[in-house]
C-alpha positions in Angstrom: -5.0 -58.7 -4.9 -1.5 -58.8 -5.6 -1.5 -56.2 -7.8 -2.9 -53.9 -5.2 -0.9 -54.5 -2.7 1.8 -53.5 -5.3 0.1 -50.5 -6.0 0.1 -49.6 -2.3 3.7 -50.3 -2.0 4.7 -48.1 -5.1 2.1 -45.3 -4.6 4.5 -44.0 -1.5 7.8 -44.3 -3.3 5.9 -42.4 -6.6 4.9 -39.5 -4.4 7.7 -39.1 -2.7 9.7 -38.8 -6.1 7.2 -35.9 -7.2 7.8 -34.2 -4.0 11.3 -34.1 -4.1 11.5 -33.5 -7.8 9.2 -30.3 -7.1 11.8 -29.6 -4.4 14.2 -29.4 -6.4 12.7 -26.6 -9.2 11.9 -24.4 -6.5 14.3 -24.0 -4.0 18.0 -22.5 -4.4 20.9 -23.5 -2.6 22.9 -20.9 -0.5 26.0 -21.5 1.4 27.0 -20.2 4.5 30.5 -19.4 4.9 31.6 -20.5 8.3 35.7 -19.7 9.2 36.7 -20.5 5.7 34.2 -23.6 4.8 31.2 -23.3 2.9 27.8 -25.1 4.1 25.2 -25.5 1.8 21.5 -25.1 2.8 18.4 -25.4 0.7 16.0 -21.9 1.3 12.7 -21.1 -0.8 12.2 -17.6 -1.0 8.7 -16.5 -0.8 6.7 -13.1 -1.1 4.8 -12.2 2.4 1.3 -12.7 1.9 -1.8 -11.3 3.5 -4.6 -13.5 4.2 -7.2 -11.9 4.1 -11.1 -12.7 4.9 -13.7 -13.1 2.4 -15.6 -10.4 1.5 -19.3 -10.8 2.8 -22.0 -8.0 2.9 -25.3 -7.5 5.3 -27.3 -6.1 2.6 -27.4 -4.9 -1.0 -26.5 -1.1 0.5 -23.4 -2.1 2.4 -22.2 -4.1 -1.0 -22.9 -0.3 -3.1 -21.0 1.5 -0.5 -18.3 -0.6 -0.5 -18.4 -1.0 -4.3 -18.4 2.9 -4.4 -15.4 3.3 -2.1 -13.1 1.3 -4.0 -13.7 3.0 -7.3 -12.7 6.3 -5.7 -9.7 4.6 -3.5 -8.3 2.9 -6.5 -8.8 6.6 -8.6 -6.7 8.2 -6.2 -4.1 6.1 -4.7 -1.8 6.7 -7.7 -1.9 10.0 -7.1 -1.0 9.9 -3.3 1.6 7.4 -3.9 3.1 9.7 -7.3 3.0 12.5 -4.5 5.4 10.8 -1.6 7.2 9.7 -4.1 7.9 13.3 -5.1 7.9 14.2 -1.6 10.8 11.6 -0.7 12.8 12.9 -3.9 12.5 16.3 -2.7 14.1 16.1 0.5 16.9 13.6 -0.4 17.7 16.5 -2.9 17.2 19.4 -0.6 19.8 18.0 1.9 22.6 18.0 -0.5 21.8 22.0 -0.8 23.7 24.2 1.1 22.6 27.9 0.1 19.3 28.9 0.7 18.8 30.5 -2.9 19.5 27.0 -4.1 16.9 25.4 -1.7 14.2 27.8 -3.2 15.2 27.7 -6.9 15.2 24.0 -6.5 11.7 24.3 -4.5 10.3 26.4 -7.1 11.4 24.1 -9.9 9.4 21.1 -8.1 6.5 23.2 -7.2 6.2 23.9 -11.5 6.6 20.3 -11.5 3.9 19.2 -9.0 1.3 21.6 -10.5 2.1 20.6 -14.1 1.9 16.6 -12.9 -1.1 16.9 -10.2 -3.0 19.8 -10.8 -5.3 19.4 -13.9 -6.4 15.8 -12.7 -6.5 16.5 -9.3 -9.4 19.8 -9.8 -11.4 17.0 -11.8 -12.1 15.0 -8.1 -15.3 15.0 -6.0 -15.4 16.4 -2.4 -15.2 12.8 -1.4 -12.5 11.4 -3.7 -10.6 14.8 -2.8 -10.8 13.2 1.1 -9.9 9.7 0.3 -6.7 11.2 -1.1 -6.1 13.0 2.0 -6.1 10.1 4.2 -4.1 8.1 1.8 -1.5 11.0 2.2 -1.2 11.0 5.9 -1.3 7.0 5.6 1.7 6.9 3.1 3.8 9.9 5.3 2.7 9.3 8.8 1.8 13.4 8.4 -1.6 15.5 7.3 -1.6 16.9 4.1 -2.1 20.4 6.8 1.5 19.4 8.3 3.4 18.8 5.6 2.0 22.0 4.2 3.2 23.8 7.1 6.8 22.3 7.4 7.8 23.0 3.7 5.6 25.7 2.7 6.8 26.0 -0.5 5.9 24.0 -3.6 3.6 21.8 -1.7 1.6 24.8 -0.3 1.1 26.1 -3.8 0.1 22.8 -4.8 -2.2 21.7 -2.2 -3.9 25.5 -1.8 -4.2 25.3 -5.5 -5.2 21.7 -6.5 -7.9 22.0 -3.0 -9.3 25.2 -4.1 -12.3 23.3 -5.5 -12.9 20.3 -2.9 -15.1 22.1 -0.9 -15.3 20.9 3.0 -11.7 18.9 2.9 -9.8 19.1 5.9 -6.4 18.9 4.8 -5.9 17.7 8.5 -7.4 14.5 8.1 -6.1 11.6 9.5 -6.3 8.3 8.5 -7.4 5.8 11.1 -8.6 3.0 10.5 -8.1 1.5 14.1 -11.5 4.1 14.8 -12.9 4.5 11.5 -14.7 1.9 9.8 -14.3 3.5 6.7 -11.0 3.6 6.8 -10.8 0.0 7.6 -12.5 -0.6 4.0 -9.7 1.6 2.3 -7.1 -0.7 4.0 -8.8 -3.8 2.6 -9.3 -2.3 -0.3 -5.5 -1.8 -0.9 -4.0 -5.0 0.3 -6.5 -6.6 -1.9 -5.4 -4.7 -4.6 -1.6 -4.9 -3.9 -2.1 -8.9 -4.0 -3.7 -8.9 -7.1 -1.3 -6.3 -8.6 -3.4 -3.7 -9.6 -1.8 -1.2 -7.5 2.0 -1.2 -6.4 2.6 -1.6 -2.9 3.4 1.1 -0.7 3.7 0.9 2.8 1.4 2.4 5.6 3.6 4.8 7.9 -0.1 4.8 10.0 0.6 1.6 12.9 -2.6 -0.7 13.0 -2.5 -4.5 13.2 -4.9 -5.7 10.2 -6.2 -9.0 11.4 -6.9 -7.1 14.6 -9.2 -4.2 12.7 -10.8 -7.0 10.5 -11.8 -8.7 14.2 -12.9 -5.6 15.1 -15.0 -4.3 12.0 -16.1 -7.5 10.5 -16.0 -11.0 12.8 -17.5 -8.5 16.1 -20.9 -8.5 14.1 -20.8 -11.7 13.4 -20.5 -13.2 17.0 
């Protein structure tokens, strides 16, 4: 009985000597630097993480569909995230131009570029992946693919004219919008899924929607 009751007594002090020896591998000390003194504080820098729900199905169909979207989401996100990219590069560079002959040598030179990069892969997509990548465009600019097309109408008119040519029925003034399509709720999830387990970089939506809110709405609502 003794021996318990020492047991119980040291079982506190043990823990507590894990916890704070795990406190101290992973936090860092920072000092704040108050009129001339220095304060040190402990802080634990962690990565914002998504919780998200687990994935349950109604039938063997919805599973399919699902099953089928993410394939063709995953297939083309590189692509519309390799295209802002390009986009963002552009215009930084354009800005530093003065002369419009330099603008459009420079635009010229990128729309080569784009077509070289884009254009063989891009002709290989279905009607539907050709769509996907679309939304994921106006999702990663805040802008249709039919806007941006109209603002710079220069390399990226020759490249989204050209690389479209074979999607037949794609409106290049998609939106996507997931707060009123379910579908596009299921890309979202699809990505933050994917951007926790690192399969796909993270980019972030310029499109406004509150996640937890749309998974509420598209996945608890049938539930209740």
């Amino acid at each position: 009985m003794n021996y318990l009751k020492f047991i119980a007594l040291l079982f506190p002090v043990f823990l507590f000597a894990q916890v704070h020896e795990k406190e101290q591998d992973t936090t860092s000390i920072e000092y704040l630097i108050i009129e001339g003194d220095s304060i040190p504080r402990r802080a634990i820098d962690l990565d914002e993480v998504m919780l998200l729900h687990k994935l349950e199905f109604g039938n063997r169909e919805e599973r399919i569909r699902y099953l089928i979207l993410r394939r063709k989401t995953l297939k083309v996100y590189p692509y519309a995230k390799m295209a802002v990219e390009r986009l963002d590069s552009m215009n930084i560079h354009l800005e530093t131009l003065t002369k419009k002959r330099h603008k459009k040598r420079y635009t010229k030179k990128i729309q080569k570029y784009i077509e070289g990069e884009f254009s063989a892969e891009l002709k290989k997509l279905t009607r539907t992946e050709g769509q996907i990548l679309v939304k994921l465009i106006h999702r990663q600019t805040g802008k249709t693919a039919f806007s941006l097309v109209k603002e710079l109408r220069s390399g990226w008119r020759a490249f989204w004219y050209n690389t479209t040519a074979s999607m037949f029925d794609i409106s290049l003034k998609r939106e996507f919008d997931p707060n009123n399509e379910k579908e596009d709720y299921f890309i979202e999830d699809i990505l933050q899924r994917n951007f926790q387990s690192g399969r796909l970089e993270h980019q972030k939506s310029a499109v406004e929607f509150d996640f937890y809110d749309l998974t509420d709405k598209w996945i608890h609502q049938k539930k209740s």
